[in-house]
LUMLUM-228876 format. One line per 2 residues: number of its first residue (from 1); their letters; for each residue z, y, x of N, C-alpha, C. Coordinates in nm, 2 decimals. Layout:
# LUMLUM-228876
NUM) a) Z/Y/X/Z/Y/X/Z/Y/X; ...
This chain:
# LUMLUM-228876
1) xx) 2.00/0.20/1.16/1.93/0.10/1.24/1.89/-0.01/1.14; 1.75/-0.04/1.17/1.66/-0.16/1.10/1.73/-0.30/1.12
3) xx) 1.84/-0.40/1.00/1.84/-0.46/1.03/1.81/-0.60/1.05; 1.71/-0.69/1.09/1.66/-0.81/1.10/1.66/-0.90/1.16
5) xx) 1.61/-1.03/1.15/1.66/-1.14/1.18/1.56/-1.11/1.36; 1.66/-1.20/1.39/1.57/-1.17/1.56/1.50/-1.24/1.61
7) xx) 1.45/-1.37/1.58/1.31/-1.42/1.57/1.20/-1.39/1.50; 1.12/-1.39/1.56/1.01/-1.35/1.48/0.92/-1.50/1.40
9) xx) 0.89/-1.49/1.24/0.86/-1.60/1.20/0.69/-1.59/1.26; 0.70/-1.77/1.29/0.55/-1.77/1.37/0.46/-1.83/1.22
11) xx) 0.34/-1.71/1.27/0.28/-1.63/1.19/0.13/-1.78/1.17; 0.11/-1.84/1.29/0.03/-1.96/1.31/0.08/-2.05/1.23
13) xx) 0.17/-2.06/1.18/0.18/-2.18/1.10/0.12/-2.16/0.96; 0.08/-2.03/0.93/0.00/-1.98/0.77/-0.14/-2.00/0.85
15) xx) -0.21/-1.98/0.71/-0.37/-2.00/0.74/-0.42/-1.89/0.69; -0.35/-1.76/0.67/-0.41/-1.62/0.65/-0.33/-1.52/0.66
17) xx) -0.34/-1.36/0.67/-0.26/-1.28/0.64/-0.32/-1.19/0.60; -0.24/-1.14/0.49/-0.31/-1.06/0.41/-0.20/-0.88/0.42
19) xx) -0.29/-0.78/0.47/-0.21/-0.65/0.49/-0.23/-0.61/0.41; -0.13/-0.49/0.35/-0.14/-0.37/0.26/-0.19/-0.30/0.36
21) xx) -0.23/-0.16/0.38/-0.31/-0.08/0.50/-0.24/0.07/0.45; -0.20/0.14/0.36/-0.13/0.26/0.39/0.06/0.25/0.44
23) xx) 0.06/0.28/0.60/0.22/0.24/0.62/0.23/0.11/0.67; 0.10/0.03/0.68/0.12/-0.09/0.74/0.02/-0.06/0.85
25) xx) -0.09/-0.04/0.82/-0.21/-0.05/0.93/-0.23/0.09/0.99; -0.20/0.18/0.90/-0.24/0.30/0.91/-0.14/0.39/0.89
27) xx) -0.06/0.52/0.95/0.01/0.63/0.90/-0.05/0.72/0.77; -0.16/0.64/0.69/-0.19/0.73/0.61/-0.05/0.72/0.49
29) xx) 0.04/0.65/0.47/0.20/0.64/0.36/0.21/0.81/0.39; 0.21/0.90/0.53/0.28/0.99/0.55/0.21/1.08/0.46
31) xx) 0.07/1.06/0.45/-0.02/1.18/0.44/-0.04/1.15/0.22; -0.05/1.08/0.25/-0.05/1.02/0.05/0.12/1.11/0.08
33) xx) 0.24/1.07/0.14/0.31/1.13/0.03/0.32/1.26/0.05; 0.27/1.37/0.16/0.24/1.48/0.12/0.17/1.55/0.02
35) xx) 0.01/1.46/0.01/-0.07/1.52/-0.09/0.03/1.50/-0.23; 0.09/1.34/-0.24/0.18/1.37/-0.35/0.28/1.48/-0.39
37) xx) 0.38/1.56/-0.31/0.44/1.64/-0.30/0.36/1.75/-0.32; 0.30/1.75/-0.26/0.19/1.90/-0.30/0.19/1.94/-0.44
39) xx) 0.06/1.80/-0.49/0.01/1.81/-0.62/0.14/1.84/-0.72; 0.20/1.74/-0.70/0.34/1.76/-0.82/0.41/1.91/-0.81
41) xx) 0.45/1.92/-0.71/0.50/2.06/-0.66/0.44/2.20/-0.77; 0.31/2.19/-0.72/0.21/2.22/-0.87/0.22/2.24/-0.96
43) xx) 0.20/2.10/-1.02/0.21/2.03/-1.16/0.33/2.11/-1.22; 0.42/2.09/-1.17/0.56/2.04/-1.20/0.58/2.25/-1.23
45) xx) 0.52/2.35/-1.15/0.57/2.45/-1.15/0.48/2.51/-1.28; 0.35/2.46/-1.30/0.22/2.49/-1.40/0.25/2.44/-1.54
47) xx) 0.33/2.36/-1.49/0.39/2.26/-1.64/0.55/2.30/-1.68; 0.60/2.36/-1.59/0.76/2.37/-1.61/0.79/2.25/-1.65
49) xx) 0.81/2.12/-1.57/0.87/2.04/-1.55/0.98/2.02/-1.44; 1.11/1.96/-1.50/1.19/1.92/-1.40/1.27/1.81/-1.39
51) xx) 1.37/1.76/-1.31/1.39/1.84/-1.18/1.25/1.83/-1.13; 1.28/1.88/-0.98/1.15/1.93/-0.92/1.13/1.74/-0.83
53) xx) 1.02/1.73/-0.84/0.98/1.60/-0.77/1.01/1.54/-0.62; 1.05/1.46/-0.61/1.09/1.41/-0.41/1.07/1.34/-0.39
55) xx) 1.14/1.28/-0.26/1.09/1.16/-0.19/1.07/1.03/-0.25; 1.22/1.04/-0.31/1.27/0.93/-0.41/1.22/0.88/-0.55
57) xx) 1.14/0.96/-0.60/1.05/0.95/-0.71/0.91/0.88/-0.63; 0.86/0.94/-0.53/0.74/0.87/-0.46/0.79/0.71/-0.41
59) xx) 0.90/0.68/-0.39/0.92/0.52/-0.31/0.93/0.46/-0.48; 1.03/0.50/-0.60/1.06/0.45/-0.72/0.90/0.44/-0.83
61) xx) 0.81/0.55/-0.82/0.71/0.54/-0.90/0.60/0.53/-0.87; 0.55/0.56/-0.74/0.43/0.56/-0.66/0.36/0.48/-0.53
63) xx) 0.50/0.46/-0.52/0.48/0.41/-0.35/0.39/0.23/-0.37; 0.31/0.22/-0.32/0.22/0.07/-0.37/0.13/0.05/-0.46
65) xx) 0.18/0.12/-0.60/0.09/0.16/-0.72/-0.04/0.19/-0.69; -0.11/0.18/-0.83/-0.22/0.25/-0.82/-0.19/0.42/-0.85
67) xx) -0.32/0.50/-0.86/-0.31/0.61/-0.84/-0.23/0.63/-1.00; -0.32/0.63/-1.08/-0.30/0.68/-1.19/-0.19/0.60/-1.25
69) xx) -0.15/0.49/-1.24/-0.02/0.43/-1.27/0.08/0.49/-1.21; 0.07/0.56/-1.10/0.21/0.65/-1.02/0.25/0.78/-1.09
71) xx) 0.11/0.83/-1.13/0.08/0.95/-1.19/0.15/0.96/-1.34; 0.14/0.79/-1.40/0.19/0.80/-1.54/0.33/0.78/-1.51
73) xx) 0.41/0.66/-1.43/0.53/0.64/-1.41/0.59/0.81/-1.38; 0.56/0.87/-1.30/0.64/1.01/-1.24/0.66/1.04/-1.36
75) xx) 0.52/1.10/-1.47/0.53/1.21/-1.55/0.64/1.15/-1.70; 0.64/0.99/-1.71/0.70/0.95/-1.81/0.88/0.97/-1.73
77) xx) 0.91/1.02/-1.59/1.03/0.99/-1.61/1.09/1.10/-1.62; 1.00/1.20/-1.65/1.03/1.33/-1.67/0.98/1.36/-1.81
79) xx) 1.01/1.23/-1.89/0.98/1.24/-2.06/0.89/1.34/-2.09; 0.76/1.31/-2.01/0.62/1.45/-2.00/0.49/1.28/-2.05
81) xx) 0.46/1.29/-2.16/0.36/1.20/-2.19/0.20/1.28/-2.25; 0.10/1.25/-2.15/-0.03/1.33/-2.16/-0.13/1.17/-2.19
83) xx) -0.24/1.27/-2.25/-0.37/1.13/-2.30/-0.34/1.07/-2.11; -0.40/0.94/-2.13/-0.46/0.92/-2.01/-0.61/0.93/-1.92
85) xx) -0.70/0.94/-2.05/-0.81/1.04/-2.02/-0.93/0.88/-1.93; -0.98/0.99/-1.86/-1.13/0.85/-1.80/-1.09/0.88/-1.64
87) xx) -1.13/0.81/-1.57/-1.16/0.82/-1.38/-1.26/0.96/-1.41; -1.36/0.98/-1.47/-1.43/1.06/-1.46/-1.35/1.22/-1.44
89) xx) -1.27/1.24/-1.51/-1.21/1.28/-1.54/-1.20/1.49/-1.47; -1.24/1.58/-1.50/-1.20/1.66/-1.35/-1.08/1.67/-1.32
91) xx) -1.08/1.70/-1.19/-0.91/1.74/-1.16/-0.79/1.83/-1.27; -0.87/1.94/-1.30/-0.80/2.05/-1.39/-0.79/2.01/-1.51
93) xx) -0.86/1.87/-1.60/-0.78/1.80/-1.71/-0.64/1.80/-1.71; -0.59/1.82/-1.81/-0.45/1.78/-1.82/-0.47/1.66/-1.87
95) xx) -0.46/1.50/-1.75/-0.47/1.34/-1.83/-0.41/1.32/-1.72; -0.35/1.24/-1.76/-0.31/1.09/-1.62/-0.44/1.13/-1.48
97) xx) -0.54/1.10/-1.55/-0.66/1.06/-1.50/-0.67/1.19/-1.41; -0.67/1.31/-1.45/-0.69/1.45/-1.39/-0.63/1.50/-1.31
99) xx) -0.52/1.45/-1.34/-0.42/1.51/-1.18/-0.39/1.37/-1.09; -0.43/1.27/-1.14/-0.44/1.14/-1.02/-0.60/1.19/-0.94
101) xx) -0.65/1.26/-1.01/-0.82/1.29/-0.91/-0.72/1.44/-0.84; -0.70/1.49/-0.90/-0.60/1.64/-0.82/-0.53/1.57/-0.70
103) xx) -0.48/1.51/-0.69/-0.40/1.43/-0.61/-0.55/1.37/-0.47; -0.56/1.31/-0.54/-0.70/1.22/-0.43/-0.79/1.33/-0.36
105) xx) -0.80/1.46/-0.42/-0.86/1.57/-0.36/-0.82/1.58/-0.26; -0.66/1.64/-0.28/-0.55/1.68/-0.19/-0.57/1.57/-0.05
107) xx) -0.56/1.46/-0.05/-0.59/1.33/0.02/-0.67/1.35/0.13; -0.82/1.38/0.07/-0.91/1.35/0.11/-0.95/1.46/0.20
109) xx) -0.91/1.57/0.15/-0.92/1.74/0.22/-0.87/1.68/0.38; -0.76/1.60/0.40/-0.64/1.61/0.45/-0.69/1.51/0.58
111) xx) -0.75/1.40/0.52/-0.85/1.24/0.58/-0.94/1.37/0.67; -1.08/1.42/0.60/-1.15/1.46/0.65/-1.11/1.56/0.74
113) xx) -1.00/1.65/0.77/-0.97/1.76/0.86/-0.92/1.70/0.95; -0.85/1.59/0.94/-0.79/1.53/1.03/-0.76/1.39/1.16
115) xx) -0.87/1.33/1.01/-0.89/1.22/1.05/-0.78/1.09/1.06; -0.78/1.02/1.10/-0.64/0.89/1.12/-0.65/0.76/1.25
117) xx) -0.56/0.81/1.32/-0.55/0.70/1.40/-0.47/0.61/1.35; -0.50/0.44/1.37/-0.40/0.29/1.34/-0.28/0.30/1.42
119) xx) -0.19/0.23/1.36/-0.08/0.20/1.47/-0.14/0.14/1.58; -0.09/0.16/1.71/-0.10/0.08/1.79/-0.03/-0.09/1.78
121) xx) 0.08/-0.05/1.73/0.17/-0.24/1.75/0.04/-0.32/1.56; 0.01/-0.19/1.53/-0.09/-0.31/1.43/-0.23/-0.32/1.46
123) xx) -0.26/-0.24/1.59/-0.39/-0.29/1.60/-0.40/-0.39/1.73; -0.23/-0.41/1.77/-0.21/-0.50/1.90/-0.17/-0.63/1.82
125) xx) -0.14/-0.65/1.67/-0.15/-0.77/1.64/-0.27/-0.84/1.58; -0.34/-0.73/1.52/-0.51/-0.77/1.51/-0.56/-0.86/1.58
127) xx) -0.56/-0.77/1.72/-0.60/-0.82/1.84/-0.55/-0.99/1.86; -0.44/-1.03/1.85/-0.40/-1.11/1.85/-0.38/-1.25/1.77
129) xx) -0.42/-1.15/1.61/-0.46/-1.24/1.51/-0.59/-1.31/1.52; -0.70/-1.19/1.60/-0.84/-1.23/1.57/-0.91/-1.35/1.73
131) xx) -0.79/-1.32/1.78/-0.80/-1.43/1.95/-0.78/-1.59/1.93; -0.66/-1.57/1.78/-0.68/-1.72/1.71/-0.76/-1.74/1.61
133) xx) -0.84/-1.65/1.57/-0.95/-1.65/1.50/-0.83/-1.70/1.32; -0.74/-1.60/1.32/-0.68/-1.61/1.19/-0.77/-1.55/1.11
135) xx) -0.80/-1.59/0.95/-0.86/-1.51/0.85/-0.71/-1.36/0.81; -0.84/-1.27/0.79/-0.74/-1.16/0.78/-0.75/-1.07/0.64
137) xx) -0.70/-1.03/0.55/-0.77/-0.91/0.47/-0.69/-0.81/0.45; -0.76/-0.68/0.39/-0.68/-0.57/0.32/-0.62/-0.60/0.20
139) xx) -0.52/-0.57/0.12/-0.47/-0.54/0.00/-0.44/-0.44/-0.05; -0.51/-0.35/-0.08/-0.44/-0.22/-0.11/-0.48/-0.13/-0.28
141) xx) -0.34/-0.07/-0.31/-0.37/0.00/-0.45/-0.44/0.07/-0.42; -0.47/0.17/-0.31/-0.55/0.27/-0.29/-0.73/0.28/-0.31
143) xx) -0.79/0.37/-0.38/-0.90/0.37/-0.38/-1.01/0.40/-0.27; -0.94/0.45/-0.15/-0.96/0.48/-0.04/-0.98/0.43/0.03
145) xx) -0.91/0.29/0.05/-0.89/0.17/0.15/-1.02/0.16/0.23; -1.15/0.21/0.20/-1.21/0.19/0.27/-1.31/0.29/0.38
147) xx) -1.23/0.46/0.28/-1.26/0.54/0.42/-1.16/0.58/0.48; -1.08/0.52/0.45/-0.91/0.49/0.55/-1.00/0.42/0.71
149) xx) -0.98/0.30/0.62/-1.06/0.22/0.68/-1.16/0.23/0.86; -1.25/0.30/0.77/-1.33/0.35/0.87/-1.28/0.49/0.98
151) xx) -1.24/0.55/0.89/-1.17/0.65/0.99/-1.06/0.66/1.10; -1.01/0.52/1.05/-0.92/0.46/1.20/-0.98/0.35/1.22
153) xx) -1.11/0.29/1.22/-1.24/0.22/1.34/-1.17/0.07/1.30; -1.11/0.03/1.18/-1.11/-0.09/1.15/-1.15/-0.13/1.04
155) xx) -1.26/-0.10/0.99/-1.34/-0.15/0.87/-1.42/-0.30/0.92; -1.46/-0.27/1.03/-1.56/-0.41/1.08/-1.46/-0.53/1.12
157) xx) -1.34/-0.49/1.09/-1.24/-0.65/1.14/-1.18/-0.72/0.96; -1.20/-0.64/0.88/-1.19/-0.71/0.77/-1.34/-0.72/0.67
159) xx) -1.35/-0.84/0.68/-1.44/-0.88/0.60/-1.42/-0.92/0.40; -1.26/-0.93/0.40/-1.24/-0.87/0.25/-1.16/-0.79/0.28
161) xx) -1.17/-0.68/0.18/-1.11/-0.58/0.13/-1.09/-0.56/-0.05; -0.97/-0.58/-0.10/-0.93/-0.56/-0.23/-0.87/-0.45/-0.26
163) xx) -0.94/-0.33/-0.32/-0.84/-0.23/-0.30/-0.83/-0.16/-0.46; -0.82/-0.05/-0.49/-0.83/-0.01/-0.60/-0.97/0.00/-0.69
165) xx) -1.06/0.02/-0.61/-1.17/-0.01/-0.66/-1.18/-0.15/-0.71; -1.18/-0.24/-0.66/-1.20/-0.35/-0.72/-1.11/-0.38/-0.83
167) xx) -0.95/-0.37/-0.82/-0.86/-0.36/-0.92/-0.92/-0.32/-1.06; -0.95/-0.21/-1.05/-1.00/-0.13/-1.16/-1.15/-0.22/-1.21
169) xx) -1.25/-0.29/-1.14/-1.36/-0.34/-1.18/-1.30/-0.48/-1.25; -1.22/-0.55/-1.19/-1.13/-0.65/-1.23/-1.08/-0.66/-1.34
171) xx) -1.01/-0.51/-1.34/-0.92/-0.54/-1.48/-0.75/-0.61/-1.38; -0.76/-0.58/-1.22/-0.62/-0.64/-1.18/-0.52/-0.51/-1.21
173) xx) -0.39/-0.58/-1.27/-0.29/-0.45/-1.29/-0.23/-0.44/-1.10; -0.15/-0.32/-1.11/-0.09/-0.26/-0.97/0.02/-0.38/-0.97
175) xx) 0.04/-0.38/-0.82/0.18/-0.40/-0.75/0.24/-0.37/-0.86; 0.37/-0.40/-0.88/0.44/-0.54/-0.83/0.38/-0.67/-0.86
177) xx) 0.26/-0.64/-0.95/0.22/-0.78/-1.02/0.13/-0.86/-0.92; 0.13/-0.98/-0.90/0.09/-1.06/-0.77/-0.07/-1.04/-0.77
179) xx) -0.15/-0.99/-0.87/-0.28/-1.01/-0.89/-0.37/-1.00/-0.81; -0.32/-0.84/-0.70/-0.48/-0.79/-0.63/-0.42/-0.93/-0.50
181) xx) -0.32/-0.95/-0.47/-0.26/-1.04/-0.40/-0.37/-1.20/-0.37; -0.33/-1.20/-0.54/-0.41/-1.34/-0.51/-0.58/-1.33/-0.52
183) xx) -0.63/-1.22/-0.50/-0.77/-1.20/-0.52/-0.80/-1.23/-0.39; -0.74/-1.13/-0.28/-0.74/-1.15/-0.18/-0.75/-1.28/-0.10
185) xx) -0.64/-1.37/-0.12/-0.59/-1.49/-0.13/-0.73/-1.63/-0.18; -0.75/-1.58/-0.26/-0.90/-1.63/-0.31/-1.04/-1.61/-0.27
187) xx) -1.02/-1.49/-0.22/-1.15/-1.45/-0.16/-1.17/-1.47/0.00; -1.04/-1.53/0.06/-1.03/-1.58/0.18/-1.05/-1.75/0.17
189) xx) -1.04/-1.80/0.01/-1.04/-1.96/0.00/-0.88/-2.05/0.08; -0.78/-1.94/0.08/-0.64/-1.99/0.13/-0.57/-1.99/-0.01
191) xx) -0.49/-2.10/-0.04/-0.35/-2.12/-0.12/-0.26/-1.99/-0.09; -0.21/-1.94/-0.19/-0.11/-1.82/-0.17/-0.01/-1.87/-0.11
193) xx) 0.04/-2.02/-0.08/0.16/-2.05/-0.04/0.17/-2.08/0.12; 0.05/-2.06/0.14/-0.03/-2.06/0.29/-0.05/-1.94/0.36
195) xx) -0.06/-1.83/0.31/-0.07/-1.68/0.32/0.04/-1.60/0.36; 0.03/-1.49/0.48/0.17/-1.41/0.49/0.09/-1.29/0.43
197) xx) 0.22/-1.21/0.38/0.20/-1.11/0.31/0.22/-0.99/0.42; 0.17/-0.85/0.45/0.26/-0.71/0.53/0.25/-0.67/0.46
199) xx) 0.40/-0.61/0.39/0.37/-0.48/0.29/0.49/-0.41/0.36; 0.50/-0.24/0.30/0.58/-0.15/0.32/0.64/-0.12/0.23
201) xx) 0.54/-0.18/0.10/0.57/-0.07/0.00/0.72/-0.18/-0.12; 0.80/-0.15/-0.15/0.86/-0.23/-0.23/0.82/-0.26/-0.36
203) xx) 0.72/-0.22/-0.41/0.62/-0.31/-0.51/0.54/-0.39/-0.44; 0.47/-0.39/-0.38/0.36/-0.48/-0.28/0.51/-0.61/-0.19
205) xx) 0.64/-0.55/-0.15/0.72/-0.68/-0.15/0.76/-0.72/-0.22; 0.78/-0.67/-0.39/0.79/-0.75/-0.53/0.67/-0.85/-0.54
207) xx) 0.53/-0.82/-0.50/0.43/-0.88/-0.57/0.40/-0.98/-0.49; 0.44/-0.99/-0.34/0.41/-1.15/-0.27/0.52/-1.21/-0.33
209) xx) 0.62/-1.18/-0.36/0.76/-1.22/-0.38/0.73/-1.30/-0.52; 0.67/-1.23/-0.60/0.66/-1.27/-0.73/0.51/-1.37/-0.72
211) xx) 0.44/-1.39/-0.65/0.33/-1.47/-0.63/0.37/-1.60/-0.57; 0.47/-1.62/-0.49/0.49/-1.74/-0.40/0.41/-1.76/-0.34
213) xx) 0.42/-1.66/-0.24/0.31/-1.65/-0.09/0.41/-1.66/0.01; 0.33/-1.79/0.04/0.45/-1.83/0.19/0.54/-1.77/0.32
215) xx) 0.51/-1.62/0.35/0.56/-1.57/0.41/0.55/-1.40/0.34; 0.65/-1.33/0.33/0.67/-1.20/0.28/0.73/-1.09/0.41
217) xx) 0.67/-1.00/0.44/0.70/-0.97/0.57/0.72/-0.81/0.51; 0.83/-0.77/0.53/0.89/-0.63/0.50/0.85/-0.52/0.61
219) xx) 0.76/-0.43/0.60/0.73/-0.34/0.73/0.86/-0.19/0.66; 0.93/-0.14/0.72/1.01/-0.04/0.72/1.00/0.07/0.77
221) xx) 0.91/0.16/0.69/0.85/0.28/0.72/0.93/0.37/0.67; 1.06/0.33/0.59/1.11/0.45/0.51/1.18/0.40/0.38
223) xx) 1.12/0.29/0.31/1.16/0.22/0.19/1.32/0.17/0.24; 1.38/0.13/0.35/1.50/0.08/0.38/1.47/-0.08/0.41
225) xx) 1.59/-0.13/0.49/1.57/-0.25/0.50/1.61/-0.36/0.37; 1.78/-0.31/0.35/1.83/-0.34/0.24/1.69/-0.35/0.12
227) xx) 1.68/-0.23/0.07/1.56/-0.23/-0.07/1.46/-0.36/-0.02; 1.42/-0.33/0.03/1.29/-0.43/0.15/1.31/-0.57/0.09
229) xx) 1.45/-0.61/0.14/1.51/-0.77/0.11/1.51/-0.75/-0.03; 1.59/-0.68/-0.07/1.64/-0.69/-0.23/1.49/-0.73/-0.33
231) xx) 1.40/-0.68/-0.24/1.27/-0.65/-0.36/1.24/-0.83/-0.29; 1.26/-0.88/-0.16/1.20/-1.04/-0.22/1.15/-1.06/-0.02
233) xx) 1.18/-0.97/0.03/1.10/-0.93/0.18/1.18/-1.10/0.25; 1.10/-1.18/0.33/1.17/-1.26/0.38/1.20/-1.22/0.53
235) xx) 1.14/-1.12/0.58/1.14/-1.05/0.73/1.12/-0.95/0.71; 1.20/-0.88/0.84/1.15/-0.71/0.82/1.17/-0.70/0.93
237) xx) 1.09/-0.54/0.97/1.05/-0.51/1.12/1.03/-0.36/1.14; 1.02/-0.32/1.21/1.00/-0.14/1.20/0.86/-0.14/1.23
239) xx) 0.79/-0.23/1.32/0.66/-0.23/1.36/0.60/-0.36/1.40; 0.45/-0.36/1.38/0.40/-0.51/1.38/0.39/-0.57/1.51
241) xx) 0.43/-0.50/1.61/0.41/-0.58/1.74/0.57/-0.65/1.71; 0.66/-0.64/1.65/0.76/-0.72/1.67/0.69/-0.88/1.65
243) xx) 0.60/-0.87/1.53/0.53/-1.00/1.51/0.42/-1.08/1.61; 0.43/-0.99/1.71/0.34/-1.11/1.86/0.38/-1.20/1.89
245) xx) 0.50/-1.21/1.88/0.53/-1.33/1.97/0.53/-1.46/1.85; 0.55/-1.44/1.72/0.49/-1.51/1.66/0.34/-1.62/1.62
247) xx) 0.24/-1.51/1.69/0.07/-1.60/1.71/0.03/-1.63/1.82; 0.13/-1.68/1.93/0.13/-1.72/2.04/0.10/-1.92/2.04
């Protein structure tokens, strides 16, 4: 059982909130870590690499990252070091770059057959955010973020979006490091110390943690509550409608 404090911190007293969107806005966390499992599963049998890859490697090297930063962390902890190669890159390269696009295949096969519905308790705090007319954005490592986005019918409620794409045009390094954070943060014209953060991922709660953004809000999709805090989380929740009664 999820343990947390039992008030909910009121969310009106910040002048922004800034989401991560895989596992916060969206059940796409479930579907990234299958395509992850897959691909490695693969890799790992094509490469005779071991042990064989799990959950616990996806929350420790991937979970928040960007793609190809997850891709290097996994392969370096299995003392497996390959070029890192270009984005261009095809899938069947052996680079960082080649099996992070193997990976995004798997993803996207998965997006397009299936599609994605939002949480309900996060599209009932939207609702709620957008009644006080709070500024809102995406934050996310994913390159995707934006036909995530669309395919669960919330692209038209965020007006910024920072996701991997931009990271990469930037030059912003991944979660934990506060960067895509404060881009966000900047591109809303809010003080980071004014801003609440939603993350799931325990790099994305290292990185408001490490930014000094006024509110750090732990979503518990699977990371633990403990890990959650320990990484910097000032609240945690199983789901965002716990946070209603906060923008009242």
């Amino acid at each position: 059982m999820t343990d947390h404090t039992p008030a909910a911190p009121r969310l009106d007293r910040f002048d922004a909130v800034l989401f991560d969107l895989d596992g916060v806005l969206t059940p796409t966390a479930d579907v990234h870590m299958h395509a992850w499992q897959q691909m490695f599963d693969e890799l790992f049998r094509a490469w005779d690499i071991a042990p064989p890859y799990t959950d616990d490697d996806y929350y420790a090297y991937v979970d928040g990252k960007k793609r190809y930063d997850g891709v290097a962390g996994v392969l370096r902890s299995r003392d497996v070091e390959v070029p890192w190669g270009d984005p261009s890159d095809d899938p069947s390269q052996p680079t960082v770059c080649g099996v992070g696009n193997r990976k995004n295949d798997a993803f996207m096969a998965v997006l397009r057959r299936d599609g994605i519905a939002p949480y309900p308790g996060s599209v009932a705090l939207l609702d709620a955010l957008e009644r006080t007319e709070m500024p809102v954005a995406v934050v996310s490592s994913s390159k995707n973020a934006v036909p995530v986005l669309e395919a669960a019918g919330l692209r038209e409620r965020f007006a910024v979006v920072v996701d991997g794409v931009v990271a990469e045009t930037q030059g912003l390094p991944s979660k934990p490091a506060p960067d895509v954070f404060f881009e966000g943060a900047r591109e809303l014209g809010v003080a980071p110390d004014r801003c609440v953060i939603v993350e799931d991922a325990l790099a994305g709660v290292a990185a408001g943690s490490a930014g000094g953004f006024g509110l750090v809000i732990g979503v518990d999709r699977g990371a633990g509550a403990d890990a959650l805090r320990a990484a910097g989380a000032h609240h945690i929740v199983t789901d965002l409608s716990e946070l209603l009664e906060g923008t009242e």
